[in-house]
C-alpha positions in Angstrom: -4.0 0.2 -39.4 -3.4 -0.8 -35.7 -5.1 1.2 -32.8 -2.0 3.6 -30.8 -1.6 3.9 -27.1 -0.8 6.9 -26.0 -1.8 6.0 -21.9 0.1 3.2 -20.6 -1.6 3.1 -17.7 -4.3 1.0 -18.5 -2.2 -1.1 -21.3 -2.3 -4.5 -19.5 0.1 -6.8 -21.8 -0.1 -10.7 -22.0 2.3 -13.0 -20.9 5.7 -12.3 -19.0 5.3 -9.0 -20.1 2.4 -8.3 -18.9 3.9 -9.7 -15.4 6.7 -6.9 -15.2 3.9 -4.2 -16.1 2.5 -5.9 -12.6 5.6 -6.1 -10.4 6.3 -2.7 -11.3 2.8 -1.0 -10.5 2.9 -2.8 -7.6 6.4 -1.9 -6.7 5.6 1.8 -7.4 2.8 1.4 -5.4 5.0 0.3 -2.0 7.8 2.3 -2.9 4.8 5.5 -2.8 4.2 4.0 1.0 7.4 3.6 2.1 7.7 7.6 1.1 5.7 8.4 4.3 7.5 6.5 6.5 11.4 6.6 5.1 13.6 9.2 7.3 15.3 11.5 5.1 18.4 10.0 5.3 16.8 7.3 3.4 15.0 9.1 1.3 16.8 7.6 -2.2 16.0 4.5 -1.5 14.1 2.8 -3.3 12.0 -1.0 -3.2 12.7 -2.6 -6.5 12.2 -6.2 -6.1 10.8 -8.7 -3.6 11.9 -12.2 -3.0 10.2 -14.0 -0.6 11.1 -12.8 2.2 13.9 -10.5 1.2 13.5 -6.9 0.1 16.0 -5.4 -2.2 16.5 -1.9 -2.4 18.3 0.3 -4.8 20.0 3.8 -4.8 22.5 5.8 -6.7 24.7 6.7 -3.6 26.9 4.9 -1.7 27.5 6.9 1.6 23.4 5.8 1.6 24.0 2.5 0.6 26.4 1.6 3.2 24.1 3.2 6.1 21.2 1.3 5.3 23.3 -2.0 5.3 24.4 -1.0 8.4 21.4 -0.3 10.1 18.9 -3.1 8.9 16.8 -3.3 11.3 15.3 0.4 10.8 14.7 -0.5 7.2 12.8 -3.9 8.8 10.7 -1.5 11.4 9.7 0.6 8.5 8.5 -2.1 6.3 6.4 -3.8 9.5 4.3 -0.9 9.4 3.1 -1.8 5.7 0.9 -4.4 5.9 1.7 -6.2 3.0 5.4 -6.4 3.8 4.8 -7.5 6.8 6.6 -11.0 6.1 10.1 -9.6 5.1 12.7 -10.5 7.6 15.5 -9.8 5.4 17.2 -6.5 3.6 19.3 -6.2 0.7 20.8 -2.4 -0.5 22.3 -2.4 -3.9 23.9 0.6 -5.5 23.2 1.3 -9.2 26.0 3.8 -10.3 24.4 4.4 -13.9 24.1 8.2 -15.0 20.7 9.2 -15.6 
């Protein structure tokens, strides 16, 4: 009989998976950063995927959406004051319109 997790946050899968189970942390990590520094206005936002030097946010409104396309460059000032983002010159806002 095989051994059940029951605490993911150790489980550290192999291959590809084991990849996303990185990006994510990391990801979650950032996005935990960005907290501290995001206005509320752009407090929905959130980092989910980076791309050389383009970071691509997501959020489930579009009034938000729009803004932030609008006003780059405070989105770019934020992430200058993380150091590891430090390189992204370019921002991307998508909307996911999915129902939780």
């Amino acid at each position: 009989m095989s051994k059940k997790i029951t605490n993911l946050a150790n489980f550290t899968p192999k291959g590809a998976l084991g990849q996303l189970f990185t990006q994510a942390r990391a990801l979650n990590e950032l996005n935990a950063q960005l907290a501290n520094y995001l206005p509320d206005t752009f407090k929905s936002l959130s980092l989910c995927a980076i791309n050389g030097n383009t970071a691509t946010f997501v959020t489930n409104n579009q009034a938000l959406a729009f803004r932030a396309q609008k006003q780059p460059a405070v989105l770019l000032d934020i992430l200058q004051q993380i150091e590891s983002l430090t390189e992204i010159n370019k921002i991307v806002v998508k909307v996911d319109l999915k129902e939780n």
